[in-house]
Backbone as JSON Lines, residues from 0, in Angstrom:
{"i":0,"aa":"X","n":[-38.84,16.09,-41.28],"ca":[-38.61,17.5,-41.08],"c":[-39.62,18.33,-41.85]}
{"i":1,"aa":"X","n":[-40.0,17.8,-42.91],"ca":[-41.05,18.94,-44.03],"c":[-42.34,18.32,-43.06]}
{"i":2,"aa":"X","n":[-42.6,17.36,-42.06],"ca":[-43.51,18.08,-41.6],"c":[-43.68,18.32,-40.14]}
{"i":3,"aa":"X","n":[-42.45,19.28,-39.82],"ca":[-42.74,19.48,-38.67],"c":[-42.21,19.28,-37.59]}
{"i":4,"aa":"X","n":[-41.97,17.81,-37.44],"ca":[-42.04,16.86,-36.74],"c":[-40.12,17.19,-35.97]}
{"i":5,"aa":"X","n":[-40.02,16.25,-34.76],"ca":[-38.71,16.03,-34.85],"c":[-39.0,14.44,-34.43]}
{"i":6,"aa":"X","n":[-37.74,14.27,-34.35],"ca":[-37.21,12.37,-33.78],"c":[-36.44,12.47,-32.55]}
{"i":7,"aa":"X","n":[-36.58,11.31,-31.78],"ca":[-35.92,11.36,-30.44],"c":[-34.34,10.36,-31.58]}
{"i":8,"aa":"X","n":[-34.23,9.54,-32.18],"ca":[-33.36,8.95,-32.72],"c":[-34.31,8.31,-34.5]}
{"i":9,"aa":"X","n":[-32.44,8.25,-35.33],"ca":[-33.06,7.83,-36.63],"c":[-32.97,5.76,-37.35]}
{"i":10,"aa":"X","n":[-33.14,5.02,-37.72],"ca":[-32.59,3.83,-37.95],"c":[-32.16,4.01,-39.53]}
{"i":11,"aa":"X","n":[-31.68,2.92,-40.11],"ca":[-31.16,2.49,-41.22],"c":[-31.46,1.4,-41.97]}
{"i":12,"aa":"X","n":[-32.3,0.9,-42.46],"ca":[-32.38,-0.42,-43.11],"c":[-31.06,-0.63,-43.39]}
{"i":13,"aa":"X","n":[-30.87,-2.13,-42.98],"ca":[-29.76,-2.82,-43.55],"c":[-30.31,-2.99,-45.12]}
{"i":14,"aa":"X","n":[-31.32,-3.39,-45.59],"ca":[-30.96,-3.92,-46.95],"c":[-31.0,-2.5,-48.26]}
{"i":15,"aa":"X","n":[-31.8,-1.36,-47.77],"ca":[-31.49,-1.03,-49.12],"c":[-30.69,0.85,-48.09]}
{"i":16,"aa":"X","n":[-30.69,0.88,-47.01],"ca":[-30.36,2.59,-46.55],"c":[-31.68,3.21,-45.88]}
{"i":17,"aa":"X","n":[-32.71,3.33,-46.06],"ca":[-33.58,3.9,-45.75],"c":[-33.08,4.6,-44.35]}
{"i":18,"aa":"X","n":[-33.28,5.68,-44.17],"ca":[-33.43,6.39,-43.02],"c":[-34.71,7.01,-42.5]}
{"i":19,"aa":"X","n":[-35.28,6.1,-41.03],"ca":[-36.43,6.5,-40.79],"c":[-36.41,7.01,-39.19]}
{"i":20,"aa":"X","n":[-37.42,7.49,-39.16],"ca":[-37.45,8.09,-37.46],"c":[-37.7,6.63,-36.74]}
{"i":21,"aa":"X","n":[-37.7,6.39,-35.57],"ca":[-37.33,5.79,-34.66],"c":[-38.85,5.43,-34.27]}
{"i":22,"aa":"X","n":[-39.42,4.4,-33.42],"ca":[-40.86,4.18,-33.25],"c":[-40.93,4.97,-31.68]}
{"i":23,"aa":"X","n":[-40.14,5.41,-31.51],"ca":[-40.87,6.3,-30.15],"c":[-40.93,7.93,-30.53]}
{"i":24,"aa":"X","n":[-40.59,7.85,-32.22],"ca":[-41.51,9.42,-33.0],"c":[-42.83,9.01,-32.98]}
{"i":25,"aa":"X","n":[-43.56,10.31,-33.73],"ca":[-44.69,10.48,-34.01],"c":[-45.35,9.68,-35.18]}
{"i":26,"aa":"X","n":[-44.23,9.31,-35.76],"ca":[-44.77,9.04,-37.59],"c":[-44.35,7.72,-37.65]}
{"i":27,"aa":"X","n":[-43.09,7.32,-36.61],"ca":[-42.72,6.0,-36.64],"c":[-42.39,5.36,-38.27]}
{"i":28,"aa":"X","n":[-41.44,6.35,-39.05],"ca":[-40.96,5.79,-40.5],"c":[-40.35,4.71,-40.86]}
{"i":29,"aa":"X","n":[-39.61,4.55,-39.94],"ca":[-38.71,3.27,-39.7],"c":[-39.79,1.84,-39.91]}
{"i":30,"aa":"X","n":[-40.5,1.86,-38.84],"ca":[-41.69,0.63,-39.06],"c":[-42.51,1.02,-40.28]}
{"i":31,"aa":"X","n":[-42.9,1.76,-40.66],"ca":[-43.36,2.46,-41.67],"c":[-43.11,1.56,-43.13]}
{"i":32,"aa":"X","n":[-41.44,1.75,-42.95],"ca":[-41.1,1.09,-44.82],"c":[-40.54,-0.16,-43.8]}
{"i":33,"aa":"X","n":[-40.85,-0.67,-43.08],"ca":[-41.06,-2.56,-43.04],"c":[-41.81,-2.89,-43.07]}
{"i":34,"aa":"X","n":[-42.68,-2.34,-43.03],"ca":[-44.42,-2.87,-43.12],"c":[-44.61,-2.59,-44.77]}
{"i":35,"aa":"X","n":[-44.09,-1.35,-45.5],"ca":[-44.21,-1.15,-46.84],"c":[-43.34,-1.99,-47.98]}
{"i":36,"aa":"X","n":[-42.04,-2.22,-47.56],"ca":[-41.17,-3.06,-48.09],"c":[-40.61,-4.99,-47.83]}
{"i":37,"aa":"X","n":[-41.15,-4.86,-46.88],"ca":[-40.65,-6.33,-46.21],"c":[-39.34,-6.22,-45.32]}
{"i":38,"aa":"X","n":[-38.54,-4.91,-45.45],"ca":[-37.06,-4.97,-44.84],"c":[-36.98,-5.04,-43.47]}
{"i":39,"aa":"X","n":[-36.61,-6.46,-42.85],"ca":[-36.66,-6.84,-41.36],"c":[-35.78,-6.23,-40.58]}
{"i":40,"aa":"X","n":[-34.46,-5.71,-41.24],"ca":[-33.31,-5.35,-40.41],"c":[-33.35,-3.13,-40.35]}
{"i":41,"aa":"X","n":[-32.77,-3.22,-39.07],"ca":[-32.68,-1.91,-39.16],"c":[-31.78,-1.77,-37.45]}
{"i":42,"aa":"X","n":[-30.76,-0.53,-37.72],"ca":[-29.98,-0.33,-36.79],"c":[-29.83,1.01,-36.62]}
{"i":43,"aa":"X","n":[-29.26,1.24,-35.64],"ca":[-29.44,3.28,-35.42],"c":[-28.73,3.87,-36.51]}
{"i":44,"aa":"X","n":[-28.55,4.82,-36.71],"ca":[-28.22,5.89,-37.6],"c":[-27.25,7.0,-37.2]}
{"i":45,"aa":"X","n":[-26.09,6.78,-36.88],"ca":[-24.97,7.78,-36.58],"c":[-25.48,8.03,-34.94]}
{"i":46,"aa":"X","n":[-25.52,6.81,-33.65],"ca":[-25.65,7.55,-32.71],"c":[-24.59,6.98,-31.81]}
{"i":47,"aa":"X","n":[-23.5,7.42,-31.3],"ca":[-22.4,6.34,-30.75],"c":[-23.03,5.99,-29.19]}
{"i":48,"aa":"X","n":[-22.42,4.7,-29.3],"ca":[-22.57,3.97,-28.32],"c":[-23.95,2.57,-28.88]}
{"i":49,"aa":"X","n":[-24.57,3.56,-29.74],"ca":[-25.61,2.07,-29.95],"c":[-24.92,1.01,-31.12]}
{"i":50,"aa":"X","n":[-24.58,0.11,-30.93],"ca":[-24.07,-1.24,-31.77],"c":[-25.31,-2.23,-31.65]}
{"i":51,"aa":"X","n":[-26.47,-2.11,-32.35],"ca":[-27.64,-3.13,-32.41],"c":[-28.14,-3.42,-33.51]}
{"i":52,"aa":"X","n":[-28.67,-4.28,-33.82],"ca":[-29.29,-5.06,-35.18],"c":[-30.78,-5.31,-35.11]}
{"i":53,"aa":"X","n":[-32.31,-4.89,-35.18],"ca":[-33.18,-5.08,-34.44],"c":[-33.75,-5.61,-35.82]}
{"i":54,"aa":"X","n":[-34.9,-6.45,-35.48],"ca":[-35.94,-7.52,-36.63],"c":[-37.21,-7.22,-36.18]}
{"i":55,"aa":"X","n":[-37.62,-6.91,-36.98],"ca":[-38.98,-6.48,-37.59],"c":[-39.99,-7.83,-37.36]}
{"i":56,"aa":"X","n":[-39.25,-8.71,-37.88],"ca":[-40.38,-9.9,-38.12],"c":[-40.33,-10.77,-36.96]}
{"i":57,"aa":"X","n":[-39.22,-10.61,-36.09],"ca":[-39.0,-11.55,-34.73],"c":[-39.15,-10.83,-33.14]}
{"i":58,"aa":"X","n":[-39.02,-9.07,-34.16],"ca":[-38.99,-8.3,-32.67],"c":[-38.61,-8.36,-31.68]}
{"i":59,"aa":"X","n":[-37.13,-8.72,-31.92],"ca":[-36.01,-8.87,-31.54],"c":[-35.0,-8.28,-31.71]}
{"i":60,"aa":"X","n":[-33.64,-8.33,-30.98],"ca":[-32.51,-7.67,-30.82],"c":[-31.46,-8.91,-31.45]}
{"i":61,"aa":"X","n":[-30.73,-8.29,-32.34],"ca":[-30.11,-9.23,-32.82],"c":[-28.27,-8.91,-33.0]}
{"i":62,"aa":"X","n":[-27.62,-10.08,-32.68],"ca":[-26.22,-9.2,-32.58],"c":[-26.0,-8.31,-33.9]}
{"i":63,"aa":"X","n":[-24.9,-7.2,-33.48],"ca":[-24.89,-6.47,-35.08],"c":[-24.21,-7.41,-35.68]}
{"i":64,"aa":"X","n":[-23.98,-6.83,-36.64],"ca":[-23.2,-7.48,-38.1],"c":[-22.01,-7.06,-38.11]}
């Protein structure tokens, strides 16, 4: 938001919270701190109807948790 920007949707790292924009934003944050942190897991962020678990390192869809 400080720059600008909006998101079509947000994710969540499972391991530590992170909330990042979605890779069909502009800034793509989400891939952002998995590429910066190692954190493979990430799932939507308050949007109902999505129940998904997605991996970074397999780029894949994975059942949720």
């Amino acid at each position: 938001m400080a720059l600008g920007d909006s998101w079509p949707a947000l994710r969540m790292c499972l391991l530590c919270g992170y909330i990042g924009c979605c890779d069909k934003s502009k800034n793509k944050h989400a891939r952002e701190h998995f590429r910066q942190t190692g954190h493979p897991l990430i799932r939507p962020y308050k949007e109902r109807g999505m129940d998904w678990v997605w991996c970074y390192v397999d780029e894949a869809l994975l059942d949720p948790i």
